[in-house]
C-alpha positions in Angstrom: 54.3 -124.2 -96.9 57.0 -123.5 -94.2 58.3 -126.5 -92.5 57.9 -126.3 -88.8 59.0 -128.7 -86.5 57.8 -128.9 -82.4 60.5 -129.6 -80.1 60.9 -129.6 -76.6 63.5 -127.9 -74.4 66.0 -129.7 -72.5 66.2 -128.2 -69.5 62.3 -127.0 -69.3 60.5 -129.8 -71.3 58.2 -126.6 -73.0 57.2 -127.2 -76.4 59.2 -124.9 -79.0 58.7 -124.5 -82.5 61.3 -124.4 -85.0 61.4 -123.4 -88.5 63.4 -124.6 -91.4 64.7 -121.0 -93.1 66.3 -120.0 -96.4 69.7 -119.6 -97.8 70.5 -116.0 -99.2 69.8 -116.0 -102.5 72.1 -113.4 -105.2 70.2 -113.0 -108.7 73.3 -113.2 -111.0 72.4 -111.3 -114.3 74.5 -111.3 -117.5 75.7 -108.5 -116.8 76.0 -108.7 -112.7 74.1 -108.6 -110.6 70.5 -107.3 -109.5 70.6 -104.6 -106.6 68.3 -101.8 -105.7 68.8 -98.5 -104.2 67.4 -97.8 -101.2 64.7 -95.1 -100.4 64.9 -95.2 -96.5 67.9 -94.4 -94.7 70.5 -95.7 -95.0 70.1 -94.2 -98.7 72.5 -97.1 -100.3 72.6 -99.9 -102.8 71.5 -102.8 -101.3 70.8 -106.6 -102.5 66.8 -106.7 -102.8 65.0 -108.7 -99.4 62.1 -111.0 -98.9 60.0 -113.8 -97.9 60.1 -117.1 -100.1 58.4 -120.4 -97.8 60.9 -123.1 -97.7 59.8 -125.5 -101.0 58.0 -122.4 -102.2 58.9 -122.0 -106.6 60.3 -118.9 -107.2 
C-alpha cells in the first residue's frame, strides 16, 4: 500500500513519481535495545533494516 504521488517537473513538464517513505524506526526493549550483528563485512553491530509500506501494521 505505498502512497505514490505523480508530479510533474518544473523546468521539463515530465511526469515523476514520488513516494511517501518511512521514519527510522528503533525497537526499544526493556532492557535496550534490539540490534544484530552483522554477517557481511563490515562484521559490526548494527540496528536491524527493512521494508515496511507506508500505512502497512507492523
Amino acid at each position: 500500500m505505498a502512497t505514490v504521488r505523480t508530479v510533474n517537473c518544473p523546468k521539463c513538464g515530465e511526469s515523476v513519481d514520488t513516494f511517501k517513505n518511512p521514519k527510522p524506526t528503533v525497537i526499544e526493549m526493556e532492557n535496550g535495545i534490539v540490534l544484530i550483528h552483522r554477517k557481511n563485512e563490515p562484521k559490526v553491530w548494527a540496528v536491524p533494516a527493512g521494508f515496511v509500506d507506508y500505512g502497512e501494521p507492523l
